[in-house]
C-alpha positions as CSV (number, residue, x, y, z in Angstrom):
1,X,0.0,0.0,0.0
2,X,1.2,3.7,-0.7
3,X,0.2,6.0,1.7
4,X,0.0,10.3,0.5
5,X,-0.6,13.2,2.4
6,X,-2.5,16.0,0.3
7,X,-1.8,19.4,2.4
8,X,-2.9,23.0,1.2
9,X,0.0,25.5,1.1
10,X,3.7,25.6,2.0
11,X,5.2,25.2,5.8
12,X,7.2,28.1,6.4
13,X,8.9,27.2,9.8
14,X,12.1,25.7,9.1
15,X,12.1,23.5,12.4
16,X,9.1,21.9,11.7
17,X,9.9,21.4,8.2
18,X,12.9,19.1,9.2
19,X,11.3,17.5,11.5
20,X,8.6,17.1,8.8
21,X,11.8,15.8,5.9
22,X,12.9,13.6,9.5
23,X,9.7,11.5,9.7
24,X,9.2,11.1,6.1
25,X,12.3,9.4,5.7
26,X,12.1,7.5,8.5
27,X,8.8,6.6,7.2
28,X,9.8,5.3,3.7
29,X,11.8,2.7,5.5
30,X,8.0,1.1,5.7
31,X,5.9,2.1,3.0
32,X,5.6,3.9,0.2
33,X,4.9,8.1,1.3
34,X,4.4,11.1,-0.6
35,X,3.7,14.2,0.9
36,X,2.2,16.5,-1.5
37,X,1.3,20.6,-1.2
38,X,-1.5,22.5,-2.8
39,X,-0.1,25.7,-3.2
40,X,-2.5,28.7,-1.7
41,X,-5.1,29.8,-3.5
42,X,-4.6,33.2,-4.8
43,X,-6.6,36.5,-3.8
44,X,-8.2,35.1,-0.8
45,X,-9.1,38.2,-0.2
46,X,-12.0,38.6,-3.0
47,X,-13.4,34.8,-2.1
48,X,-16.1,33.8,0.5
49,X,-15.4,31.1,2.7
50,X,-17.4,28.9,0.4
51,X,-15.8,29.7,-2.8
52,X,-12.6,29.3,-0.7
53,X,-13.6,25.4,-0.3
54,X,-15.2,25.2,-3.8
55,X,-11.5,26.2,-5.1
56,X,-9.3,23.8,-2.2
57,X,-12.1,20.8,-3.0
58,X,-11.1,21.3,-6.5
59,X,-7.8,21.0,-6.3
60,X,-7.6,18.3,-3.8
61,X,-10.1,16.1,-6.0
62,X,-7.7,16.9,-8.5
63,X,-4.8,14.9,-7.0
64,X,-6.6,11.5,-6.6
65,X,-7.1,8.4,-8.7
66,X,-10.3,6.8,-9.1
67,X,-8.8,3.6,-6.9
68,X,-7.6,6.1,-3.9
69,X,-9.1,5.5,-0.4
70,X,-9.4,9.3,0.7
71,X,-9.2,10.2,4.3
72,X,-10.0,13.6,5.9
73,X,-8.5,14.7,8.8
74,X,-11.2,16.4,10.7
75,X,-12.3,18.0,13.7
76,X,-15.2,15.6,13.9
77,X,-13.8,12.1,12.8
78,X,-12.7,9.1,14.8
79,X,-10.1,9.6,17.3
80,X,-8.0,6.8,17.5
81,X,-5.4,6.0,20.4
82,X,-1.8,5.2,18.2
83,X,-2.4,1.1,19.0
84,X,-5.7,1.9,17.8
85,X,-4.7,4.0,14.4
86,X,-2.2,1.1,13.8
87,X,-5.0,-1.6,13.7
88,X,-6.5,0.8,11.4
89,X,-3.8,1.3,8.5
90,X,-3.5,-2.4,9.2
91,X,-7.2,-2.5,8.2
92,X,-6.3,-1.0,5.1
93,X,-3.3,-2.6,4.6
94,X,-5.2,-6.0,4.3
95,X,-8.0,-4.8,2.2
96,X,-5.4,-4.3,-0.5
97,X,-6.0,-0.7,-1.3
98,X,-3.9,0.8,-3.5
99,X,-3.1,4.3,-2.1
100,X,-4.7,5.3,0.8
101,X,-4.5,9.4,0.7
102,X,-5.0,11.5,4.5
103,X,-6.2,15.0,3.4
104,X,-5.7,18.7,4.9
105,X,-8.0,20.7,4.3
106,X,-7.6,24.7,4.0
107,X,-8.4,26.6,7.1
108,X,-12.7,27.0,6.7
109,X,-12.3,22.8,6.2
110,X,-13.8,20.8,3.1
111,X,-16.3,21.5,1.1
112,X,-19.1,19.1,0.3
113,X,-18.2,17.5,-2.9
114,X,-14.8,16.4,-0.8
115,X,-16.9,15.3,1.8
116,X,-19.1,13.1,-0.5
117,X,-15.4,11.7,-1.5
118,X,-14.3,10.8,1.2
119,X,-14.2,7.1,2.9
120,X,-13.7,8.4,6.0
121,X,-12.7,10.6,8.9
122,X,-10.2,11.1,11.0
123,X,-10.0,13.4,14.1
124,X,-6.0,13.9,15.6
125,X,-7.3,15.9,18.9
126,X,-10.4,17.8,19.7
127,X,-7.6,20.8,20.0
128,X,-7.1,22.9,17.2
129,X,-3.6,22.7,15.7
130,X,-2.0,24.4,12.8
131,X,-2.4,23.2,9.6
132,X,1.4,23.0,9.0
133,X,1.7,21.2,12.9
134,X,-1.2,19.2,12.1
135,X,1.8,17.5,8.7
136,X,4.0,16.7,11.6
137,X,1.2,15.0,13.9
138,X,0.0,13.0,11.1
139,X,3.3,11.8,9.4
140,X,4.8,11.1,13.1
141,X,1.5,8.8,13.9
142,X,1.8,6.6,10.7
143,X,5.6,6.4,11.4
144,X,4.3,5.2,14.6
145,X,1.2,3.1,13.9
146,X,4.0,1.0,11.6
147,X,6.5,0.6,14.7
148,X,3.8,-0.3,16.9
149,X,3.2,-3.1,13.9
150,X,6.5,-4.5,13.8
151,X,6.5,-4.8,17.2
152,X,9.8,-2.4,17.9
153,X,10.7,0.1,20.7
154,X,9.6,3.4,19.4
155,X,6.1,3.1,21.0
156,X,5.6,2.7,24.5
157,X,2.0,1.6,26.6
């Protein structure tokens, strides 16, 4: 399985942007992992919140192939424990999908034709992060879920 991570616009703090490179490589020591930025949508400014959406939704939709398994990471999907997000890429992992692709949204969220898209959702915290932390969290817990598979120290209950 191939695992992507579809975020809207650049990280611009170098210290989380190496720690960012860190767990990406450590990561493709597992699986397959792309990261991939949407760049920001120009003149904000003039756009609603909606049409904001309407413009991230269309270029996230963009990005995937009919076979992808996409995953939002939203304020109101499942929280997992890290044993518990384990058993689920393990889930997906034995379904044999193809690419399984975590999403980012913008800061107003998804709109609705990404939401009808969308197999699932997945909530890191019930706190509010930054979006460029939140690329950190993420690639850090799928780094983790597959230690916590192979059974070595990184992970500790």
């Amino acid at each position: 399985m191939n695992i992507k991570l579809l975020a809207i616009g650049k990280t611009d703090n170098k210290n989380l942007q190496s720690l960012i490179d860190e767990y990406t490589k450590r990561l493709g020591f597992y699986v397959k992992f792309d990261l991939e930025i949407i760049p920001d949508i120009k003149n904000v400014k003039n756009l609603s919140e909606a049409q904001q959406k309407e413009k991230e939704g269309e270029l996230i939709l963009s990005k995937l192939a009919p076979t992808d398994q996409l995953i939002l990471l939203d304020e109101n999907g499942k929280e997992f424990s890290s044993v518990g997000f384990s058993e689920f890429l393990q889930k997906k992992m034995n379904a044999g999908i193809k690419t399984l692709v975590f999403v980012i949204g913008g800061p107003y969220g998804f709109s609705e034709a990404v939401y009808k898209a969308a197999q699932g959702k997945v909530s890191l915290s019930q706190m509010t992060f930054s979006h460029q932390m939140v690329r950190l969290f993420v690639i850090e817990q799928i780094y983790r879920s597959f230690t916590i598979l192979r059974n070595e120290p990184y992970h500790h209950q």
